[in-house]
C-alpha positions in Angstrom: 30.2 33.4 68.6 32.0 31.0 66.1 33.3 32.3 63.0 31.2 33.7 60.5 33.0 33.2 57.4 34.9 29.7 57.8 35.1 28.9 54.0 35.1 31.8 51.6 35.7 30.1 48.1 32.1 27.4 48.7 32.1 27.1 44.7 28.1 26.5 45.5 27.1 29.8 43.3 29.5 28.7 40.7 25.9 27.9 39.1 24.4 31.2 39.0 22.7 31.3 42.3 23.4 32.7 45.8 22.0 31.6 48.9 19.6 33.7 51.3 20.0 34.1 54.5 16.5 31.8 55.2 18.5 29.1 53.0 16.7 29.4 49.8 18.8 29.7 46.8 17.6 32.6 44.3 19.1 33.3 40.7 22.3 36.1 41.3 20.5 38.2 38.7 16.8 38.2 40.7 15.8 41.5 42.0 16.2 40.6 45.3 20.2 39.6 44.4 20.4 43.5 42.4 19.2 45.1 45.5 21.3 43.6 47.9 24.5 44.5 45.9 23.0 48.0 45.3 22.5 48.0 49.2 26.0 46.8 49.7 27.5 49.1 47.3 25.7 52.0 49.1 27.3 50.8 52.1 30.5 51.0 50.7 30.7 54.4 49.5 29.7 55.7 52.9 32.2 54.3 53.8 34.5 56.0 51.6 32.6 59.0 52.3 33.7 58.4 56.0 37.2 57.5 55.6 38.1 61.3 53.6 40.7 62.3 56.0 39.1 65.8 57.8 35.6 64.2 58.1 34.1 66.2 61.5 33.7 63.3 64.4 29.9 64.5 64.4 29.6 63.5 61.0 31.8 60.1 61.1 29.4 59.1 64.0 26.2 60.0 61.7 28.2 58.0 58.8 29.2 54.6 60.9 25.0 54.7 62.3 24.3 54.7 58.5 26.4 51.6 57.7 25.0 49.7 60.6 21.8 50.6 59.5 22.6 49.8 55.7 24.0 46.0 56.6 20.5 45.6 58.6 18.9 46.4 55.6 20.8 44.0 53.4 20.2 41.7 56.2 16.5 42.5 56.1 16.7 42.0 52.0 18.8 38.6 52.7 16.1 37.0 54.9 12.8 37.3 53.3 10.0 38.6 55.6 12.5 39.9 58.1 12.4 43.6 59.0 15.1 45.4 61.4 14.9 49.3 60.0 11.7 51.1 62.5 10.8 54.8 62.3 13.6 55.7 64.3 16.0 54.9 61.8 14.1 57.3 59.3 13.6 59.5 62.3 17.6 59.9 63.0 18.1 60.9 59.7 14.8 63.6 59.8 17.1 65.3 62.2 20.2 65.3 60.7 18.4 66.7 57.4 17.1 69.4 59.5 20.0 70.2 61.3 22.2 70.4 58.4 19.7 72.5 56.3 19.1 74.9 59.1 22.4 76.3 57.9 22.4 76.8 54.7 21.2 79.3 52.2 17.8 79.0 50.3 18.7 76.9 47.0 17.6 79.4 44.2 19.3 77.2 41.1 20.1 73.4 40.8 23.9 72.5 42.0 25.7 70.0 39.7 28.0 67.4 41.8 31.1 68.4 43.6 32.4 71.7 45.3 35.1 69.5 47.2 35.9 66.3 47.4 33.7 65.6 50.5 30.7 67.1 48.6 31.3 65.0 45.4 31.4 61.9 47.9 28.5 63.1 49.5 26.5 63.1 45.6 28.3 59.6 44.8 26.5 58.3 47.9 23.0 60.1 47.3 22.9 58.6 43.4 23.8 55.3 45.0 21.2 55.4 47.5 18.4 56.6 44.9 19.3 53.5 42.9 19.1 51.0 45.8 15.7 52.6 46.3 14.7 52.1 42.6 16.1 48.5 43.2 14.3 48.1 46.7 11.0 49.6 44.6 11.4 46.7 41.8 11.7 43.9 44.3 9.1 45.2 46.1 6.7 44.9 42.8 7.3 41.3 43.2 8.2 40.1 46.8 7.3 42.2 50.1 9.8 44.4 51.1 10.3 46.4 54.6 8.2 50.0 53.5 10.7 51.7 55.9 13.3 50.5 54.5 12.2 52.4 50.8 11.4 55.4 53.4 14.9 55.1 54.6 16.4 54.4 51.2 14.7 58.3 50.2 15.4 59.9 53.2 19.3 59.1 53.1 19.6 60.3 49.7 18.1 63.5 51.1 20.4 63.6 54.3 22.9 63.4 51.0 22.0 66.1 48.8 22.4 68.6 52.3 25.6 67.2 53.8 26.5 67.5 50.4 25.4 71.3 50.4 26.9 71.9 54.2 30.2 70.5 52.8 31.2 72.1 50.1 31.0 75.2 52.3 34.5 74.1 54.2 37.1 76.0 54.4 35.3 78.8 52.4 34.2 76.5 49.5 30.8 77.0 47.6 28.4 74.7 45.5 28.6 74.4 41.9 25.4 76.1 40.4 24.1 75.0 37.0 24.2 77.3 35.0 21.4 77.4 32.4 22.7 80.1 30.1 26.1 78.8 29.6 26.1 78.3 26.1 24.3 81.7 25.2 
């Protein structure tokens, strides 16, 4: 394979526009362009979700599947028509929902974000991935989009919200619970 990435500074989007992978040039403020970035900044805070020192090798493993899974989708956004995300992608992350929420208590109140620094990354990543999935939903208005891939998009951000739960529990930790009557 020859290199990727030859030339980084091309000056070609100097203009306002970006190229597609299909080699159509789109406006860098189309909704195709927003979700992308959204998709790629998703990507990235897994990744900083993944790289908190003390992350269980389980977990890292179910983190690293997630950004392979998140570039294919910014691949699949990139190259119009193209699809790469299949049922088992949302099927993976079923389990790992399930698996996580079969250990925890039954949520009686909303939580706010944090606990621990693991489960604040954890809610950084699920508000990131429920606004690539409103920016996935806009494009799609316009231009077809992948529907696994908005299937995917809600299913992370529920794999999310539990991790997020499972890991504020370390090392004796709890949740935050909102607390309605603060101010009473």
């Amino acid at each position: 394979m020859g290199n990727r990435l030859s030339r980084i500074v091309t000056r070609t989007g100097d203009a306002g526009t970006t190229g597609l992978g299909d080699g159509s040039r789109v406006a860098k403020a189309s909704a195709r362009i927003e979700a992308i970035g959204t998709v790629d900044e998703l990507n990235s805070t897994v990744g900083w979700l993944a790289a908190l020192p003390g992350i269980r090798d389980d977990i890292g493993r179910l983190l690293l599947d997630i950004q392979h899974d998140l570039f294919d989708l910014g691949g699949e956004l990139a190259v119009p028509g193209h699809s790469a995300l299949t049922s088992q992608h949302i099927e993976r992350l079923e389990q790992a929902v399930e698996s996580f929420n079969a250990t925890l208590p039954p949520l009686k109140e909303f939580i706010l974000p944090g606990g621990n620094e693991a489960a604040a990354r954890c809610h950084m990543v699920r508000s990131l991935a429920r606004r690539a999935e409103r920016r996935c939903w806009t494009l799609a208005g316009a231009e077809d989009v992948n529907q696994l891939a908005l299937v995917y998009l809600n299913r992370l951000s529920d794999l999310m919200f539990v991790m997020a739960r499972a890991l504020a529990r370390i090392d004796g930790g709890s949740e935050i619970l909102w607390d309605r009557n603060r101010l009473k």
